[in-house]
SEDRENPA-388057 format. One record per residue (C-alpha): chain; y, z, x; residue number from 1; residue in three letters. Coordinates in steps of 0.05 Angstrom, whole numbers, plus 5000, padded with zeros to 4 digits. Layout:
N
(vovo 'A' (Y Z X) NUM 'ALA'),
...
This chain:
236
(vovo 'A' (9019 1732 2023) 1 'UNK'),
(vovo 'A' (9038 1696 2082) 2 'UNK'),
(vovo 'A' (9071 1740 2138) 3 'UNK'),
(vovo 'A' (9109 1695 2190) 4 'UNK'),
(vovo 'A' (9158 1744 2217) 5 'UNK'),
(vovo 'A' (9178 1808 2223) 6 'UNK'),
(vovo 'A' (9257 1819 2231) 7 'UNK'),
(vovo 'A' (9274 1890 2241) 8 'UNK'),
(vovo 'A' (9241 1929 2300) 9 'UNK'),
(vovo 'A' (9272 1965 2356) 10 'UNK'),
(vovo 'A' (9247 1973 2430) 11 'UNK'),
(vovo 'A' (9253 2037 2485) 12 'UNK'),
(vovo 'A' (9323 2000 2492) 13 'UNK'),
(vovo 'A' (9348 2050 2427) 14 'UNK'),
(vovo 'A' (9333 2109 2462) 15 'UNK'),
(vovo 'A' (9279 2141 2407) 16 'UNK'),
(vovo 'A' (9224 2082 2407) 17 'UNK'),
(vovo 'A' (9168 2077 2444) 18 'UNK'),
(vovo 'A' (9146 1998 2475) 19 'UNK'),
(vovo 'A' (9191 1945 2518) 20 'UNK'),
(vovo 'A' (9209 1880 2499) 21 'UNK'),
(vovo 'A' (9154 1840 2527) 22 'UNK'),
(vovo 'A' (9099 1893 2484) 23 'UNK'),
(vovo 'A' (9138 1878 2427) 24 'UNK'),
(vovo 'A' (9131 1811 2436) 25 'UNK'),
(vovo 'A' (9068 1809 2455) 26 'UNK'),
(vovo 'A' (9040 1848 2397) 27 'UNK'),
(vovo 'A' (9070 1802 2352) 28 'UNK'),
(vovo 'A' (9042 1741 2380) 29 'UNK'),
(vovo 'A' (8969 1776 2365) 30 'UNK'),
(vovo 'A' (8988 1790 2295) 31 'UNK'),
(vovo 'A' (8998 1720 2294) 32 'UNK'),
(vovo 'A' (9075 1723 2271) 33 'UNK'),
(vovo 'A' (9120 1665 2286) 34 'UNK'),
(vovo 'A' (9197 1703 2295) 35 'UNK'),
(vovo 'A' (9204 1775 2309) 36 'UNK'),
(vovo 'A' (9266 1803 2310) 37 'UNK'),
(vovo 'A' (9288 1853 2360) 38 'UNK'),
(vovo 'A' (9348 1893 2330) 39 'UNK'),
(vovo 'A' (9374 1950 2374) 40 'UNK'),
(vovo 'A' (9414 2011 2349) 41 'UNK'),
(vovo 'A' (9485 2008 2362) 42 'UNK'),
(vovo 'A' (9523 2062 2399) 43 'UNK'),
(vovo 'A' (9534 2114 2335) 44 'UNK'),
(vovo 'A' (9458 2132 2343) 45 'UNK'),
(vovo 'A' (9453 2181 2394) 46 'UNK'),
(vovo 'A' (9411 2157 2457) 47 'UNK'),
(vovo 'A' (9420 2086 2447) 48 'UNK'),
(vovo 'A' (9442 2029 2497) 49 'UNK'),
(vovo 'A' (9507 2025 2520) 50 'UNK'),
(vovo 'A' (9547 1965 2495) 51 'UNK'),
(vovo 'A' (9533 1924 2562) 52 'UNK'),
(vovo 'A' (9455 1918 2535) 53 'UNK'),
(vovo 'A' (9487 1870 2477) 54 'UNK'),
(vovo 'A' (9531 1829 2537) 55 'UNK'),
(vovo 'A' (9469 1815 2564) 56 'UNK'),
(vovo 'A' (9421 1783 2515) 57 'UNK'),
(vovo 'A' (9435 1718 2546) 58 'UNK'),
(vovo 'A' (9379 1732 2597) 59 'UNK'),
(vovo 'A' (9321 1738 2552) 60 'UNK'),
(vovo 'A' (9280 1678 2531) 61 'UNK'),
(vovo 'A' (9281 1660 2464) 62 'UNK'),
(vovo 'A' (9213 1645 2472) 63 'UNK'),
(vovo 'A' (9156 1682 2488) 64 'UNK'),
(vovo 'A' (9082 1686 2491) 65 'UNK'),
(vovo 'A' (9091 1635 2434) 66 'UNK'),
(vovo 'A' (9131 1660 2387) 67 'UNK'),
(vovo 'A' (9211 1652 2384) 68 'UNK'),
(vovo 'A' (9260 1722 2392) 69 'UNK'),
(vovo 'A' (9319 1735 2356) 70 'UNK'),
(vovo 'A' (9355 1786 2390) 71 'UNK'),
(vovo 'A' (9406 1825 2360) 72 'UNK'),
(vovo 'A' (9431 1891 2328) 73 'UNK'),
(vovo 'A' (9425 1948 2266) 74 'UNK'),
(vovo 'A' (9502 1963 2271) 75 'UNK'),
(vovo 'A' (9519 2028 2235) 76 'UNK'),
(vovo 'A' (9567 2029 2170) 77 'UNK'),
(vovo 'A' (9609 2079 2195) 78 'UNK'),
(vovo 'A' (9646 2094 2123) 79 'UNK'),
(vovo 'A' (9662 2082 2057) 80 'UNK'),
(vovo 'A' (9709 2028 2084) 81 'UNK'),
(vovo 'A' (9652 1984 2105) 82 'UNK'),
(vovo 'A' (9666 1991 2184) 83 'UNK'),
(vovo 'A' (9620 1972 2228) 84 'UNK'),
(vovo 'A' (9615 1996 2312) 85 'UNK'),
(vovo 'A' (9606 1936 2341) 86 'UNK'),
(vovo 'A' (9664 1897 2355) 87 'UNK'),
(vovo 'A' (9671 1818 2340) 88 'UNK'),
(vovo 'A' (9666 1804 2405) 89 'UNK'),
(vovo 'A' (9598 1833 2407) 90 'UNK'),
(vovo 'A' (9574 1821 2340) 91 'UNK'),
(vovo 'A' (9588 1744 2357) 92 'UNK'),
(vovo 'A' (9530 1757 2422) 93 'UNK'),
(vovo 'A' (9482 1768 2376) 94 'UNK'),
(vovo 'A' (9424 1724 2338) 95 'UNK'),
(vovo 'A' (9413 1769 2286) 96 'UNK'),
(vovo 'A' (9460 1825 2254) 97 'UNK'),
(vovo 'A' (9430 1883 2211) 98 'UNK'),
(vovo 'A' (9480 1929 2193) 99 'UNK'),
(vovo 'A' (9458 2003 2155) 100 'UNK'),
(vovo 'A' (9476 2064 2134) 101 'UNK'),
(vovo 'A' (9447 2129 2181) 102 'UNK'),
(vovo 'A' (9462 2198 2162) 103 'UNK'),
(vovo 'A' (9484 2218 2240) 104 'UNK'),
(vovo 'A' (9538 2170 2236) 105 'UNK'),
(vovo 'A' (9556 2153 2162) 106 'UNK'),
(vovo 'A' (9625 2203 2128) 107 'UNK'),
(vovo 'A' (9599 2196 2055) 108 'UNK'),
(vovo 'A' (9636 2194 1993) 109 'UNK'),
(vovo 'A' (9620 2186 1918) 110 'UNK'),
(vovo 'A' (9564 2136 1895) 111 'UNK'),
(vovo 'A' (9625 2090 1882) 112 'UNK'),
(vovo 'A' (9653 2093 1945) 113 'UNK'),
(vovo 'A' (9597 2091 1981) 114 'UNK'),
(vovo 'A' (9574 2021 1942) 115 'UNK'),
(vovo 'A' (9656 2003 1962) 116 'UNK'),
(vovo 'A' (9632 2011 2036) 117 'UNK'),
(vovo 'A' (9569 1971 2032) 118 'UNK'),
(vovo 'A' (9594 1920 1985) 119 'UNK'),
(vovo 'A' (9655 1900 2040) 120 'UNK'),
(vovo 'A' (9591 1897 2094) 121 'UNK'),
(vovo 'A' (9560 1855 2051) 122 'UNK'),
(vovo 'A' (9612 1803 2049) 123 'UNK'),
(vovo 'A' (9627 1807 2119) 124 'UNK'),
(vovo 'A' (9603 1744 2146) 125 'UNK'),
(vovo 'A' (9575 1763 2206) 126 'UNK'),
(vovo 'A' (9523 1806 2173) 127 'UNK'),
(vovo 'A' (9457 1769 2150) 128 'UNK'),
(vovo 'A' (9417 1826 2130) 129 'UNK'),
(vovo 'A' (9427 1901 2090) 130 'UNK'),
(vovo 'A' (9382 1951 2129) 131 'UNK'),
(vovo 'A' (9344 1997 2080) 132 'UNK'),
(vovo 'A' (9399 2002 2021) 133 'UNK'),
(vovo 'A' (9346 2044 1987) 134 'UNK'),
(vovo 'A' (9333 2099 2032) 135 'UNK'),
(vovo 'A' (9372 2158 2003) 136 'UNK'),
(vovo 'A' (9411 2171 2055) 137 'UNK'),
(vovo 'A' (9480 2154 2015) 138 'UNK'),
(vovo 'A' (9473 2154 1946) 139 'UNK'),
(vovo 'A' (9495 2083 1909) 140 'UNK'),
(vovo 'A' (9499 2037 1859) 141 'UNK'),
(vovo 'A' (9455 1985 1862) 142 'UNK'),
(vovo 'A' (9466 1929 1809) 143 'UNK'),
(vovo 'A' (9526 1919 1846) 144 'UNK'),
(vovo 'A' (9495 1906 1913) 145 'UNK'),
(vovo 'A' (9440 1867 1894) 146 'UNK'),
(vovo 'A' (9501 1810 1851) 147 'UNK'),
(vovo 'A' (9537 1816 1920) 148 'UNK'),
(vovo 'A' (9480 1803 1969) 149 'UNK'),
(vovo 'A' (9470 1738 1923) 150 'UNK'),
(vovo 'A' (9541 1715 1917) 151 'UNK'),
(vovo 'A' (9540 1721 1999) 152 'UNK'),
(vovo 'A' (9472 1697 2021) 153 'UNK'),
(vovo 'A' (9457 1772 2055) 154 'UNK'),
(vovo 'A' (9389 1798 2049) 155 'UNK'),
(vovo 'A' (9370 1864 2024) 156 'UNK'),
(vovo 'A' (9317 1899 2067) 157 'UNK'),
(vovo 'A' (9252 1927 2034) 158 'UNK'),
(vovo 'A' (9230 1986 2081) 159 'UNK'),
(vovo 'A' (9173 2002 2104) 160 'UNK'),
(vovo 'A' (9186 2060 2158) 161 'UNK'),
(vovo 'A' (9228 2092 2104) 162 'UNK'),
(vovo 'A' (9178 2107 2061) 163 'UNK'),
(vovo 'A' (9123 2128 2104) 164 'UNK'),
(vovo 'A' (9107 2202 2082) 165 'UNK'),
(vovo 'A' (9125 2240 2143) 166 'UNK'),
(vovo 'A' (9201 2205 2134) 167 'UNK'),
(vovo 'A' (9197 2195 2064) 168 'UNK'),
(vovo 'A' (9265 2221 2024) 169 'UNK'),
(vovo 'A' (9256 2242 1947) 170 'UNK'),
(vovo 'A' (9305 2183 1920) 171 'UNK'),
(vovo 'A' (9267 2123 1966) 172 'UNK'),
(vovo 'A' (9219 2109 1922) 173 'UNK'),
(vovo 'A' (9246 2106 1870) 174 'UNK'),
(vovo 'A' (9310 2064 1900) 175 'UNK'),
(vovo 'A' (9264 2018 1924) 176 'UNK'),
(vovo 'A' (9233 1999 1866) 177 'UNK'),
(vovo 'A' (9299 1993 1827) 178 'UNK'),
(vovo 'A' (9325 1943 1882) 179 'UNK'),
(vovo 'A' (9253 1898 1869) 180 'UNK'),
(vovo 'A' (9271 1903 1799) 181 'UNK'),
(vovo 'A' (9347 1882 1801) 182 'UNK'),
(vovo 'A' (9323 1827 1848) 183 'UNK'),
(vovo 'A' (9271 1804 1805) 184 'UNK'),
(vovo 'A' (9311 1795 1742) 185 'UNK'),
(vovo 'A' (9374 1765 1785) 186 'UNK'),
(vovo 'A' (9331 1721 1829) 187 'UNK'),
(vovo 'A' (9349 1750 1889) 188 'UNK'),
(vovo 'A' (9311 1750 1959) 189 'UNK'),
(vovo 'A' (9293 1805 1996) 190 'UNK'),
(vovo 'A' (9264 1812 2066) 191 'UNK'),
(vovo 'A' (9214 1858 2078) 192 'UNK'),
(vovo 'A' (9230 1904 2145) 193 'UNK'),
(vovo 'A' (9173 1941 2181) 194 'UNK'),
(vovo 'A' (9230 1986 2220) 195 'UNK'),
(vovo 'A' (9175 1988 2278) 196 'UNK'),
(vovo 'A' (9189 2037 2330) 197 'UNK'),
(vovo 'A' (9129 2025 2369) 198 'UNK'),
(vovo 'A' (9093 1954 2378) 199 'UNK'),
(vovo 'A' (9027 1978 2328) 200 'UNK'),
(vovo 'A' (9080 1982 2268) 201 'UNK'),
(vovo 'A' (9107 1909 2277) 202 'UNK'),
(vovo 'A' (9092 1866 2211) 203 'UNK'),
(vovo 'A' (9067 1934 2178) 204 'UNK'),
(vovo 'A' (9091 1933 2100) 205 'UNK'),
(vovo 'A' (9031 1981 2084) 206 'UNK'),
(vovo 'A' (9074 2023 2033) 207 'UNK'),
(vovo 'A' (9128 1971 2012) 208 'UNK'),
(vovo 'A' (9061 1923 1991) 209 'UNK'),
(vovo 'A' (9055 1977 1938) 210 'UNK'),
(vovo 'A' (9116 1969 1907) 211 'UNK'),
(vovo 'A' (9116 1899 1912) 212 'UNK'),
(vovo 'A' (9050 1908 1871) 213 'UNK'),
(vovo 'A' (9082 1956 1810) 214 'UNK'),
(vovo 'A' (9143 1915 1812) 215 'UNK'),
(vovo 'A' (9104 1848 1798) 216 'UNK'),
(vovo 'A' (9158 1820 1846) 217 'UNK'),
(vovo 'A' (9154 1741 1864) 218 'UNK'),
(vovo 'A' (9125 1719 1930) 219 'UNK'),
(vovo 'A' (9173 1664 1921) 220 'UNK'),
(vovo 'A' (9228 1722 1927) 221 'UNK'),
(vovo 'A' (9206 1751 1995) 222 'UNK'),
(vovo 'A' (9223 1711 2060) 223 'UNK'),
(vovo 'A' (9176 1739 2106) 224 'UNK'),
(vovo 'A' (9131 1678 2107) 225 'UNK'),
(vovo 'A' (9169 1622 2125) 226 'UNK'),
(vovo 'A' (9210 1608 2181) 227 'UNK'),
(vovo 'A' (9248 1555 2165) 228 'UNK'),
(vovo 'A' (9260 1583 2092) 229 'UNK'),
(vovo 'A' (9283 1651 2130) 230 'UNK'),
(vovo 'A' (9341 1620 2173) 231 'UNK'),
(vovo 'A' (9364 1569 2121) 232 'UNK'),
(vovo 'A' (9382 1619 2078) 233 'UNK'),
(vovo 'A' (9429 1666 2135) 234 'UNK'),
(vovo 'A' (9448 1591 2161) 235 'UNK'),
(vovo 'A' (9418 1618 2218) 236 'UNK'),
């Protein structure tokens, strides 16, 4: 499969990653990706940038060392409410909005509420894409999620950092795969997220490619490799 971009990575600017900007962007033009998406942590994660870093995107090229930048932000889902800690007037700064769920910020409830919570960030319109819904850290219900990120155009992420061993959580796996398979028999895309912290993990989908495999899921299903096809679906 085709890999044109890479959506989810994170730069020194979050406080517990390790390149800039510029080797970010640079190590995706020699993968040979077309978009990469730089997605900051919001304020709930300790050590990230302060709220000022968002004000400011307007300075960066969109362009650079030939490939285009969207710039933008994993916002935390604070609760089972579905509230997010970025404001409107910051979330409307932003090319691209990833909003997850992260243990040192998320007050948990039962699998139903939890789903409650995600399901209202789901349908928030601002929000184009579901940061790993399958990492274990809340525990849901996924038929649910998957109908809702059709009815509202929002992509669920596939994730690759999540299920690297030295991270990987009991329930991942097996989320993950139940996700492909929901998405499979609804016809619902996913995007596949490398979660890079550092610019050698950009485009890397070494573990999700496995589940891709057992799942049998469609190529036509994942919008990693095309562009176009990528921001007409978030009517980006």
């Amino acid at each position: 499969m085709k890999i044109a971009l890479d959506v989810h990575t994170h730069t020194l600017a979050s406080g517990h990653a390790f390149s800039t900007l510029q080797e970010m962007a640079q190590a995706a033009a020699d993968k040979g990706l077309e978009l990469l998406g730089i997605t900051e942590h919001t304020p709930g994660i300790p050590g990230t940038c302060d709220l000022i870093y968002f004000r400011n995107l307007h300075v960066v090229p969109r362009r650079m060392y030939g490939i285009e930048l969207l710039l933008g932000a994993e916002i935390n889902i604070l609760d089972t409410e579905g509230r997010l800690d970025l404001d409107e007037t910051h979330l409307k700064k932003l090319d691209l909005r990833i909003a997850g769920i992260h243990s040192l910020c998320y007050r948990p409830g039962t699998p139903e509420e939890n789903t409650e919570g995600m399901l209202r960030a789901i349908a928030n319109p601002y929000i184009h894409i579901i940061s790993h819904p399958g990492d274990g850290t809340a525990r849901l219900l996924f038929e649910p999620i998957v109908l809702a990120a059709k009815e509202h155009h929002t992509l669920l992420e596939i994730n690759n950092s999540s299920l690297k061993p030295c991270r990987h959580k009991e329930d991942a796996r097996p989320n993950n795969l139940e996700i492909l398979r929901l998405c499979k028999r609804y016809e619902v895309p996913v995007i596949l997220g490398s979660d890079a912290h550092i610019s050698f993990d950009i485009a890397n989908y070494e573990y999700v490619s496995e589940l891709i495999r057992e799942t049998d899921f469609p190529e036509a299903l994942i919008l990693n490799d095309d562009v176009t096809r990528f921001k007409q679906y978030l009517g980006i």
